[in-house]
C-alpha positions, 0 to 999 in steps of 0.5 A: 662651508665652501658649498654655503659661502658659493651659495651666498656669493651667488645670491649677492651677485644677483641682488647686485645684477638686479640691482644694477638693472633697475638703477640703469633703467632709471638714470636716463630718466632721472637725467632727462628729467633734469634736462627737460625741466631745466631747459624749460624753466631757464628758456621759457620762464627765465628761471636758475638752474638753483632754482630748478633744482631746489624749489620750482616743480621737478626739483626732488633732492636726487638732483643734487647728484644731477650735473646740468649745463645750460648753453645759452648760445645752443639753447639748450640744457643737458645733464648727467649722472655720475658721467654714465648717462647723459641727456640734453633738451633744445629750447626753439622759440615758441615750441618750449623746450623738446627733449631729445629722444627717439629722433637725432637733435639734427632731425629734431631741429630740422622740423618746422612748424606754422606758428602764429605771431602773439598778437602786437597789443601792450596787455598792460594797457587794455582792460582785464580780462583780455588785457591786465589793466584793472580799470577802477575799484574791481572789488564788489562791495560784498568782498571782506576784503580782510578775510579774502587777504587773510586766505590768500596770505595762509597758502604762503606760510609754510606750517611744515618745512619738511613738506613745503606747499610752495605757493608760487601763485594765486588769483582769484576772480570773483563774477569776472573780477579780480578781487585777489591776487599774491605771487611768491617772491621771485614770480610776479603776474608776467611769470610763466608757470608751468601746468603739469596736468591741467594741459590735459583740460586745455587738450579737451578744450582744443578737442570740443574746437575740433568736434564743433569744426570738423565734425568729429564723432566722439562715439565712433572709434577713434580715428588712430592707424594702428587701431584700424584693423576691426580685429583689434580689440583696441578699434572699439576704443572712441574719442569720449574713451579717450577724454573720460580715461576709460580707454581700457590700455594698460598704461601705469601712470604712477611715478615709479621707475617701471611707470608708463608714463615716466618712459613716455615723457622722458625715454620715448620721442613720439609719445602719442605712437607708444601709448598705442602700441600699448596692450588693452586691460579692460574693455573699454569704457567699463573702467576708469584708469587716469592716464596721460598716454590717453591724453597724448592721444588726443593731441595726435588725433587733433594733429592728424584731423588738422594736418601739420599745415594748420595744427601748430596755429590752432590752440593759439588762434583757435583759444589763446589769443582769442580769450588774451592768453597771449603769453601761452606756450604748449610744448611738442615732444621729439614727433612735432606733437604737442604734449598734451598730457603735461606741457603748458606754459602760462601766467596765472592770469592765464590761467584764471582766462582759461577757468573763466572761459568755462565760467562763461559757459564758453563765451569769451569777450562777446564771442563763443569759443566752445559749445554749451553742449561740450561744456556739459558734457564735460562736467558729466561723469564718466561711467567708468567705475570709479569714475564718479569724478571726472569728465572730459578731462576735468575733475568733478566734485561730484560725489563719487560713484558708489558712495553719494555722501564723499566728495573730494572737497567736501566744503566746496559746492558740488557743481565745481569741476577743476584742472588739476596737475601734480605739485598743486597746479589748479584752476577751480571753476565754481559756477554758483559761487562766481567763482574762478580760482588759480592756485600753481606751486611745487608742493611736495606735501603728502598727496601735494595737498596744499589746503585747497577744500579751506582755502577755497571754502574761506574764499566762499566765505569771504564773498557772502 
């Protein structure tokens, strides 16, 4: 008896060790999390702290057990678990909110960056789409304006308020029109919204800037330092890898507690240098794997062609300020890289820009910004296995590799390629409808499915 009841306490102290483990490794991330959203969302979109936590992306109920402090004399935000782990994020004018990890704040603060200045120009009073006057009756006479309103309207209602859509925003432009537009209460057009993983296709885009600039090789191995050595498996990893998610590194994106990516963006300070230290699963090239770590990547690589003195300046005076994304914010984590994979700050109409500068063919206001060439290599599948339906860090309506009859939304024409990020962050871009939609939220239904293939095919029926 004595012998079964020793065995029992035994076997309850390791299930409480491994519990207790498993829990610890989470809480830094669970109150990193909090800080860095936090500090974003109060300093760069001018959000609560009640509203971070309960409706804005990010917000999950476990936050309740989150204290968060925001010092607006320091800029910054942190927050604790149950006094046993406490994280803080800084806010720096232009940069977004920065967690700290990896480097002390003093290091952190001590870095500086060449920033542009946004351009001097009242938005208000220039035309869409480089500024947010709408001159005139904008809606084309084939617009069912009723049945336009009546889409739109749908994404506001909550049919489930267990599983919320929370639509914060949409636009819709119709042959370089806005012919529609609604915003939550509480956002407006000047709201900054953040992209979750539509930042992957604006680091694309940057990459088809310096390809035209520079002159890097996609198909040669990519330029990464710990990657130079020939006998590294990982030297035969290219640029295209890269951008089409077939690097072949074992990097777990699903948001679990032994996930790559959850470590990446709220334990490791220099993002870019963890995913390489990575491991290589699959030969690269043969595989489709999403991955943000392959995207922050691209953001180093683009840092290190440019080198410090111009990479700051150069999403903004190479694509934001030249297409009026004016209000635009990328993020940098603890290294001074911008995050590439999950860290941008824009208006919806930002947004819409963005889509209709791939609707332009990369032609914005008179001027080219982006090579024919690179938007289409954009829209062509990987060749990854299952990669049917991604491109250069766009996803494709294509139908997918081994079955020719699915599409991921089915009534929606297949030359459609679209940013996505998790909650529902999108921006569809529809070439033979003239279309360019951007729908941004905090979904939290099953698969953040917030009704996108209806939505979009009633606001294909609605300009017929």
């Amino acid at each position: 008896m004595v012998l079964i009841l020793l065995l029992i306490l035994i076997i309850v102290i390791l299930l409480l060790t491994h519990l207790i483990r498993h829990y610890w490794s989470v809480l830094p991330i669970v109150a990193g999390l909090a800080a860095k959203y936090t500090c974003s969302s109060v300093f760069i979109a001018g959000r609560t702290v009640e509203q971070q936590r309960t409706v804005d992306i990010g917000s999950a109920s476990y936050l309740k057990c989150v204290t968060i402090t925001v010092d607006n004399n320091d800029l910054s935000a942190s927050a604790s678990l149950f006094g046993f782990v406490s994280r803080k994020a800084i806010y720096r004018p232009g940069l977004g909110a920065t967690l700290i990890s990896g480097f002390t704040e003093k290091q952190i603060r001590s870095q500086k960056f060449n920033l542009p200045s946004p351009p001097s120009v009242d938005q208000d009073n220039i035309p869409w789409p480089m500024g947010d006057k709408i001159v005139g009756d904008s809606v084309p006479s084939n617009i069912n304006q009723t049945a336009l309103e009546n889409a739109i309207n749908s994404l506001f209602i909550e049919k489930n308020p267990k599983l919320p859509i929370r639509t914060h925003a949409v636009v819709v432009v119709y042959d370089g029109k806005i012919i529609g537009e609604k915003y939550a209460s509480g956002f407006s057009r000047k709201s900054k919204l953040l992209s979750m993983s539509m930042a992957k296709s604006i680091t694309s885009t940057l990459m088809g800037i310096l390809v035209q600039e520079k002159g890097l090789n996609i198909d040669e191995p990519a330029p990464v330092p710990e990657w130079i050595n020939i006998n590294d498996p990982r030297h035969f990893i290219t640029t295209r890898h890269l951008l089409q998610q077939t690097s072949g590194l074992d990097f777990k994106e699903p948001y679990s507690a032994s996930s790559d990516v959850l470590r990446m963006l709220f334990i490791e300070g220099d993002m870019a240098q963890y995913t390489t230290s990575l491991p290589l699963k699959d030969e690269p090239g043969s595989k489709f794997v999403y991955s943000s770590g392959n995207t922050n990547i691209l953001s180093r690589i683009i840092r290190q062609q440019l080198g410090d003195k111009d990479y700051y300046s150069f999403p903004y005076e190479k694509l934001f300020y030249k297409i009026g994304m004016n209000s635009f914010v990328m993020e940098v984590d603890a290294s001074g890289t911008f995050v590439g994979s999950s860290y941008a700050w824009g208006t919806a109409r930002d947004w819409a820009r963005y889509g209709l500068l791939y609707y332009n063919r990369g032609v914005f206001n008179n001027e080219r910004i982006l090579s024919e060439d690179w938007i289409d290599q954009t829209v062509a599948s990987s060749d990854g296995h299952g990669g049917g339906r991604y491109g250069f860090q766009f996803y494709l309506n294509k139908p997918a590799t081994k079955d020719t009859t699915k599409r991921r939304f089915p009534n929606v024409p297949s030359d459609a390629f679209y940013a996505a990020g998790v909650q529902g962050q999108d921006v569809f871009i529809i070439p033979s409808e003239k279309l360019v939609v951007a729908r941004l939220g905090a979904t939290t239904a099953s698969d953040y499915e917030w009704g996108a293939d209806e939505f979009l095919a009633a606001v294909i029926n609605a300009t017929k």
